[in-house]
PADRENBA-394834 format. One record per residue (C-alpha): x, y, z; residue in three letters. Coordinates in pm, whole numbers, plus 50000, padded with zeros to 5 digits. Layout:
! PADRENBA-394834
XYZALA
...
//
This chain:
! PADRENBA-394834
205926375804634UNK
206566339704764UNK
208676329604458UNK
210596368204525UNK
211706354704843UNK
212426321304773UNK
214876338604494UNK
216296355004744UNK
216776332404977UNK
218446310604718UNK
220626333704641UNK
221756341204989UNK
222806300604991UNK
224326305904663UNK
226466333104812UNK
226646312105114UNK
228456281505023UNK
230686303804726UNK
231856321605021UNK
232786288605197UNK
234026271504894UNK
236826299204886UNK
237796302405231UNK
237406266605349UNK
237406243805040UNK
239546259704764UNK
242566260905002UNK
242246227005082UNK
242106213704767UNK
245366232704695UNK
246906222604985UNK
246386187304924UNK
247416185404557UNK
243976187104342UNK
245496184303983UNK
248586187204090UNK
251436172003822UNK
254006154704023UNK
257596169303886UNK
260386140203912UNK
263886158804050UNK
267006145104186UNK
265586108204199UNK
268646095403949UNK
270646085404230UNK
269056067204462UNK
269006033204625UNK
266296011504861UNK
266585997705139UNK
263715971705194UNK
264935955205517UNK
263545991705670UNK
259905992805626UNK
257126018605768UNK
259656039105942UNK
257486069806020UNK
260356089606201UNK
264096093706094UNK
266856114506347UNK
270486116406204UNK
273366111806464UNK
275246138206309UNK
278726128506481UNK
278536087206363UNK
276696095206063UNK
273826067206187UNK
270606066406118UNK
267776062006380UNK
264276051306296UNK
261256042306457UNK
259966016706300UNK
256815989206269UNK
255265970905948UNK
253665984805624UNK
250365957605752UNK
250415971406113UNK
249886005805996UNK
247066000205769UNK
245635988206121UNK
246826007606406UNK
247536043906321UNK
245466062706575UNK
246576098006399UNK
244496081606107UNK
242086067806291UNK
243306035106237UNK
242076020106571UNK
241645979706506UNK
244695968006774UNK
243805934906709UNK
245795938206311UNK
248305956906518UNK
252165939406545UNK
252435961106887UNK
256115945006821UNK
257765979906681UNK
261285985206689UNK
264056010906662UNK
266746005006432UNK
269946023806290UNK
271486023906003UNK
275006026505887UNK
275316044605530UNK
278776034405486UNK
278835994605557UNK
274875992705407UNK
274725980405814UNK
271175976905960UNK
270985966606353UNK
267435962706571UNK
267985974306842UNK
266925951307171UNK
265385965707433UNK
265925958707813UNK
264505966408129UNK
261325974507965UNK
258285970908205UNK
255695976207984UNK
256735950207791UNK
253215933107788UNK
251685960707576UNK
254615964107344UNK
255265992807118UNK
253576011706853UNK
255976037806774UNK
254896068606616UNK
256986104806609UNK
261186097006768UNK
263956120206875UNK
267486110306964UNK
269616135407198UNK
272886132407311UNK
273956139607707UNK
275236169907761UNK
277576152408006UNK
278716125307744UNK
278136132107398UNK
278446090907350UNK
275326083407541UNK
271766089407334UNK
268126091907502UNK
265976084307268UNK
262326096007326UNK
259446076507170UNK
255826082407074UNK
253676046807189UNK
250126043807116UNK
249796015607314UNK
245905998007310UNK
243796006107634UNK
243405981607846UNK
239345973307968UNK
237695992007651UNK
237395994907323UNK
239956015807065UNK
237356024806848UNK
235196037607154UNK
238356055307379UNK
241036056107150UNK
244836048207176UNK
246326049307563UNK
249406066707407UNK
252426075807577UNK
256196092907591UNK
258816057107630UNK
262256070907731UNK
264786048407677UNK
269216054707716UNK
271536036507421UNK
275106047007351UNK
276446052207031UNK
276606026306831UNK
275096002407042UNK
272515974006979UNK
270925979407296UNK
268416005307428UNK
267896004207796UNK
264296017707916UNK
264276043808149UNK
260986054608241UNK
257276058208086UNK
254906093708085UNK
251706092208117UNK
249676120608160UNK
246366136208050UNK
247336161507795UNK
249386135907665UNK
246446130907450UNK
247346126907107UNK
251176126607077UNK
252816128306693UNK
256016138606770UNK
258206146607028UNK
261506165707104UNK
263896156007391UNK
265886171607619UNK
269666163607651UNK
268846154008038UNK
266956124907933UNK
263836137708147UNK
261846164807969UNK
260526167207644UNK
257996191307421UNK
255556171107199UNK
252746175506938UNK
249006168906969UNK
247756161306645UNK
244036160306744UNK
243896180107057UNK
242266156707328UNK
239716145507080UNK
240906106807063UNK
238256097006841UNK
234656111206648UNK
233776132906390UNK
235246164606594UNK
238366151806476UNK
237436164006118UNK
236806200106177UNK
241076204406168UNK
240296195005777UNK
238086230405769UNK
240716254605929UNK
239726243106347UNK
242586256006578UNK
242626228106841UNK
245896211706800UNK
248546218007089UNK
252256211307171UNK
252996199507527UNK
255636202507795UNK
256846175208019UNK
259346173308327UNK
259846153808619UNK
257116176208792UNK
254276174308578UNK
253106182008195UNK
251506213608109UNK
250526230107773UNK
253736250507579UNK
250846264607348UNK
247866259107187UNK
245026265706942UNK
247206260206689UNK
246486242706355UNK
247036206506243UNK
250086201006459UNK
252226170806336UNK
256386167606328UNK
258386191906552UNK
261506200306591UNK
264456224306759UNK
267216240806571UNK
270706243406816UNK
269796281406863UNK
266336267307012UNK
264586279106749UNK
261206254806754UNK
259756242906395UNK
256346225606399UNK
254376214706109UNK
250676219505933UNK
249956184605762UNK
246606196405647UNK
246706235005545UNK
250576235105431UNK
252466256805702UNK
255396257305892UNK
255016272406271UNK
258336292406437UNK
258166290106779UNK
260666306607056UNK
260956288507414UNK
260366310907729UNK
262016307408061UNK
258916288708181UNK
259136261807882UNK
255836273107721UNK
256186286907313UNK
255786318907145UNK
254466314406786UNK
256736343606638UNK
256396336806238UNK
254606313705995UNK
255816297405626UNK
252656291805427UNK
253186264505194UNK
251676253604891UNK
251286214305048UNK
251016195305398UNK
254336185905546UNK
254896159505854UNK
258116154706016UNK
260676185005985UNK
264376180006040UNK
267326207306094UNK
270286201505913UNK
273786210706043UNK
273866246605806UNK
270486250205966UNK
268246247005654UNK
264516230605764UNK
263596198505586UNK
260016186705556UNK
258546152905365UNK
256066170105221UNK
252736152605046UNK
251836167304689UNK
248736146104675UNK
247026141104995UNK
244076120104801UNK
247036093604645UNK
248566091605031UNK
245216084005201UNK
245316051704930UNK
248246039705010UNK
247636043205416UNK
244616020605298UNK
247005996205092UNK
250626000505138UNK
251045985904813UNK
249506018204609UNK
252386041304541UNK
251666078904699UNK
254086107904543UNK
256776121704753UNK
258236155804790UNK
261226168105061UNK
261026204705092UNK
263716229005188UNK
262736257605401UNK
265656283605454UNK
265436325305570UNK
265226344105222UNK
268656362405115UNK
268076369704773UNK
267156400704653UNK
263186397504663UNK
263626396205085UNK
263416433005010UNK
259706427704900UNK
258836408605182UNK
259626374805093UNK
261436365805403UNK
261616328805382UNK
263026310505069UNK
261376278004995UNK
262736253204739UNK
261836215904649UNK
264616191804691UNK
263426161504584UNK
260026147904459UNK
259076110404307UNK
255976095904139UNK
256176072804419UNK
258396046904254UNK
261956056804427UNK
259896064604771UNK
256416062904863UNK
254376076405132UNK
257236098605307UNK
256376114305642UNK
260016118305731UNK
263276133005520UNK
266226140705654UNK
269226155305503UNK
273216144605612UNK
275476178905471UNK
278766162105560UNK
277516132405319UNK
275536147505062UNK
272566123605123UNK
268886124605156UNK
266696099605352UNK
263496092305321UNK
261006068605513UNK
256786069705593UNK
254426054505827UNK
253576030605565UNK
256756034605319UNK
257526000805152UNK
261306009805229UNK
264576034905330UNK
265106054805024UNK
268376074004995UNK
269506095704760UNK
272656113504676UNK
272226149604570UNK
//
């Protein structure tokens, strides 16, 4: 009787952790590339640029043609990455810097910031977006992601103090004046962040919910809805919408459309704004890999660095130096025949590297007038760009 039941009860655990080996387990291992064979296209034509390190977030000025990116060093970020859990600020440069770049003189120009009065912590810069004034197409506010250390504790213990840096530049310009700092509390765990063209209110990503640090942090890896995209304005912050799932790069299309990515699970959210500012989750993209930043082009196709081997890229966030494979996906509404079946999004890989012409991409973004593809990554040993 006693060996009957501990058969049975063995074979409830059997049936057990089967059943949570294919709901939990087996996707994840898909998602992040198990035995995946990384299949080299359109890398012929491509050139570095080295002078751009660890540039985690690329926006295209479509009008100049310039690149912006947030940028910091491929040593800093095997340090201080607090989406990571990279908390040691001591091996952080806390000396980050945006920069642009000019495809057709090769031009690359820091740019210096003034009237900065948080000066004194510096800047970690994390997810970017650049928007033009909607009374002068000429002048930019650029809106910045900052982990910035706390001050009177311990990272490891609290976490990063992160906030939103606003700063004005014109196009062009060397210069990026600062215009205010946001701080609230559901800025908790900002990724990303996408501005308004006032130069005052933004949406953002929560890539951890409020949990700044522990274990918690984990359960995203085994399908935990706690990830959130924010809303700020001159009157406050407030939640857009939340219990979503691994939240990372978002962005807007010019018909508002919002795009917001799954780095864990392989999805891409559609979101609609409301009158109030808060988001509708209206459609989902399931995808066969995580993705991080997303980008809009000017045809209004969604681009996505995408990782097809999430166990190479946690290496080489360890040590820059270890090549991680790259792929840029291209995520467009279906118009082929099969939409008929029910495939109503059309999904097609654009680019994707061993890691030898780009390594460890978080952002791509893709210039139509110019036929070129960027690519940088939080700990990216350089600008790749490619001609299509």
């Amino acid at each position: 009787m006693a060996q009957s039941t501990v058969l049975t009860i063995l074979a409830v655990v059997v049936v057990v952790l089967g059943g949570a080996f294919q709901i939990f387990i087996q996707p994840l291992l898909t998602a992040w590339g198990y035995s995946r064979e990384i299949e080299v296209l359109n890398n012929d034509y491509c050139k570095t640029v080295p002078q751009l390190p660890a540039c985690e977030k690329i926006v295209l000025h479509p009008e100049s043609g310039l690149l912006y990116l947030a940028c910091s060093t491929p040593a800093s970020r095997s340090h201080w990455a607090p989406a990571l859990g990279r908390l040691n600020d001591s091996g952080a440069s806390f000396a980050d810097y945006v920069a642009t770049y000019d495809p057709r003189r090769s031009r690359i120009t820091r740019l210096t910031v003034t009237d900065f009065p948080g000066s004194a912590r510096g800047l970690s810069l994390h997810g970017m977006d650049v928007v033009p004034s909607v009374s002068d197409p000429q002048l930019l506010y650029i809106y910045l992601v900052n982990h910035r250390a706390p001050i009177g504790a311990k990272a490891i213990d609290v976490g990063a103090d992160s906030v939103i840096e606003i700063f004005e530049t014109r196009s062009g310009s060397g210069v990026m004046r600062h215009l205010r700092t946001v701080e609230h509390e559901i800025i908790s765990t900002p990724n990303d962040v996408v501005g308004n063209a006032d130069g005052q209110s933004f949406w953002f990503t929560n890539d951890h919910g409020v949990n700044k640090v522990g274990l918690v942090r984990l359960l995203n890896l085994l399908g935990r809805k706690d990830t959130s995209v924010g809303y700020c304005s001159p009157t406050g912050c407030k939640y857009a919408i939340t219990n979503m799932h691994s939240n990372n790069g978002i962005t807007r299309a010019p018909n508002g459309t919002f795009y917001v990515a799954d780095v864990s699970m392989g999805a891409l959210s559609i979101l609609e704004p409301q009158e109030d500012n808060t988001l509708v989750l209206v459609d989902e993209v399931l995808l066969d890999r995580g993705i991080d930043n997303v980008s809009v082009d000017s045809e209004g196709y969604v681009w996505a660095a995408g990782f097809p081997n999430m166990f190479s890229l946690f290496k080489h966030f360890e040590n820059p130096h270890i090549p991680s494979p790259v792929s840029v996906l291209r995520v467009s509404v279906n118009t082929s025949p099969d939409a008929l079946m029910g495939v109503k999004y059309k999904v097609e890989t654009m680019f994707e590297d061993d890691g030898k012409a780009a390594s460890g991409a978080t952002s791509a973004v893709y210039d139509v007038q110019r036929n070129l593809l960027f690519i940088n990554g939080l700990s990216s040993p350089h600008l790749t760009i490619c001609k299509l």
